[in-house]
C-alpha positions in Angstrom: 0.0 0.0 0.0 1.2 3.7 -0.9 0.6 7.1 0.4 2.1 10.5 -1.0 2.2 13.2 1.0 2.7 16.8 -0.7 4.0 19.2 1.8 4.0 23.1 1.0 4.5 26.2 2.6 1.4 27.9 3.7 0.7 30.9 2.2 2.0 33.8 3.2 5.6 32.4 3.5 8.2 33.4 2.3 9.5 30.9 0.1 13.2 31.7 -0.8 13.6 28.8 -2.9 10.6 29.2 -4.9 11.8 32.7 -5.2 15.1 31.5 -6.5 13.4 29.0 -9.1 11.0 31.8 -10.3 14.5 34.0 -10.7 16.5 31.7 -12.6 13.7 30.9 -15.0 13.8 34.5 -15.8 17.0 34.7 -16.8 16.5 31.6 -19.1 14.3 33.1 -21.0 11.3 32.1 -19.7 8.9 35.2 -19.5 5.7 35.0 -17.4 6.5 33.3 -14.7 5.2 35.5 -12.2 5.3 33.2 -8.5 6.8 29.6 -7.9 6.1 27.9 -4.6 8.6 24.7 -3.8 7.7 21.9 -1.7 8.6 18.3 -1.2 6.3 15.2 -2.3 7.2 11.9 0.5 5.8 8.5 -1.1 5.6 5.9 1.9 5.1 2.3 1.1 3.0 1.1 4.4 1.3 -2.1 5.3 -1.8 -3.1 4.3 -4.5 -1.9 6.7 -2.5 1.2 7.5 -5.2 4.3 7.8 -5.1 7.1 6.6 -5.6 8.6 10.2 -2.1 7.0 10.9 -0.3 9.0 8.3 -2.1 11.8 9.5 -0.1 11.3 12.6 3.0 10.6 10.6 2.6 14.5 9.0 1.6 16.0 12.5 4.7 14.5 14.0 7.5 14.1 11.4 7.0 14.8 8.0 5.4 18.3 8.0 6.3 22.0 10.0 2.6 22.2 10.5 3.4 25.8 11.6 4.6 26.8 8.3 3.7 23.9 6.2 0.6 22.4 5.1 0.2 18.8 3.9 -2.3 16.9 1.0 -2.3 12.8 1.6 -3.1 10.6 -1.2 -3.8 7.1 -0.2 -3.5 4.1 -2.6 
């Protein structure tokens, strides 16, 4: 069984990297770019039966800044 977690900053943060990327697309040429935000996508390969309440907890304790960040699970 697999869940993906996408973890972003919350709106409202400053997002240097995202900043960085939106930058350096710039100066390759690409024009309209006008915001990038970065995150991180975590793929976990659980047992069967694991619940989706469980990699709640997983986010809530680990995987995610939940002061900063927010989190989207996608189970199966």
């Amino acid at each position: 069984m697999r869940a993906t977690v996408t973890v972003m900053l919350k709106q409202g943060v400053l997002d240097p990297q995202g900043e960085a990327v939106r930058h350096a697309l710039g100066a390759l040429g690409f024009d309209g770019v006008e915001g990038v935000r970065q995150g991180k996508l975590i793929e976990l390969e659980l047992a069967e039966g694991t619940s989706e309440a469980t990699v709640t907890e997983m986010c809530e304790k680990l995987l995610a800044n939940t002061v900063i960040e927010s989190y989207r699970i996608k189970m199966g």
